[in-house]
C-alpha positions in Angstrom: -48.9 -30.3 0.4 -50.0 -32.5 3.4 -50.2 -30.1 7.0 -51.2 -31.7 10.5 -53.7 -30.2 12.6 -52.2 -32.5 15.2 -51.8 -29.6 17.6 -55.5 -28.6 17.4 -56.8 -31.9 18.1 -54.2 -32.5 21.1 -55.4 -28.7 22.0 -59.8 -30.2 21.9 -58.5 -32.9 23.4 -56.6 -31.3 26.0 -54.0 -34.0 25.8 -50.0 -32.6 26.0 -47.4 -33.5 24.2 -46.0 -35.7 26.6 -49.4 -37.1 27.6 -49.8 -38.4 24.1 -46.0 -39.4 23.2 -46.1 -42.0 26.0 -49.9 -43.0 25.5 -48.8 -43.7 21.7 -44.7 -45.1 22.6 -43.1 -42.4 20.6 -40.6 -40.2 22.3 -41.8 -36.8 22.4 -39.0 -35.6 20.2 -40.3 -37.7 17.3 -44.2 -36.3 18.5 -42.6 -32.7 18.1 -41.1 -33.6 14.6 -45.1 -35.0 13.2 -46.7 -31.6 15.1 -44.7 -29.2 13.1 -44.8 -31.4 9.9 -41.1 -32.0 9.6 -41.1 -36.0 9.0 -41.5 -37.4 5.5 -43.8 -40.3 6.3 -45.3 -41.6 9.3 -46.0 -45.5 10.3 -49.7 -46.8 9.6 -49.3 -48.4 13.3 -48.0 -44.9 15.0 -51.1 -43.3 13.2 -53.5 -45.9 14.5 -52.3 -45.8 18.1 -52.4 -41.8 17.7 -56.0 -42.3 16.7 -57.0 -44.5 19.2 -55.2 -42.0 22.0 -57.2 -38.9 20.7 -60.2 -40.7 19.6 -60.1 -39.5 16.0 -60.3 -40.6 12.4 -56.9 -39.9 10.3 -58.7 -37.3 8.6 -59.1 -35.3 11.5 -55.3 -34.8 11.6 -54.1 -34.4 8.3 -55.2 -31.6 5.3 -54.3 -31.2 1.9 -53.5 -27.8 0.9 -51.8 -27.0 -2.7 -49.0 -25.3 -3.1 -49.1 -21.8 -3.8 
């Protein structure tokens, strides 16, 4: 199973939710959906600007963990 560790970066980062849903375009609804890792799949685009906001790699924000 794929988990974010969105909220750890944002929380090194010390960037909010709201900081980065308007920094990115996303409404922070949609930001609270990838957080808690309730979205199915999420635009190359949105991931890029996410990136850019945090200054991050992908791999920063995503893990693979198998399912129990």
């Amino acid at each position: 199973m794929i988990k974010t560790r969105l909220d750890i970066v944002m929380t090194e980062r010390r960037v909010t939710g709201r900081e980065l849903a308007n920094a990115v375009g996303i409404t922070e609804q949609n930001l609270s959906l990838l957080r808690n890792g309730k979205v199915k799949g999420v635009r190359f685009g949105t991931l890029s600007k996410i990136c850019e906001v945090l200054d991050c790699q992908p791999g920063d924000l995503l893990i693979y963990e198998p399912d129990a």
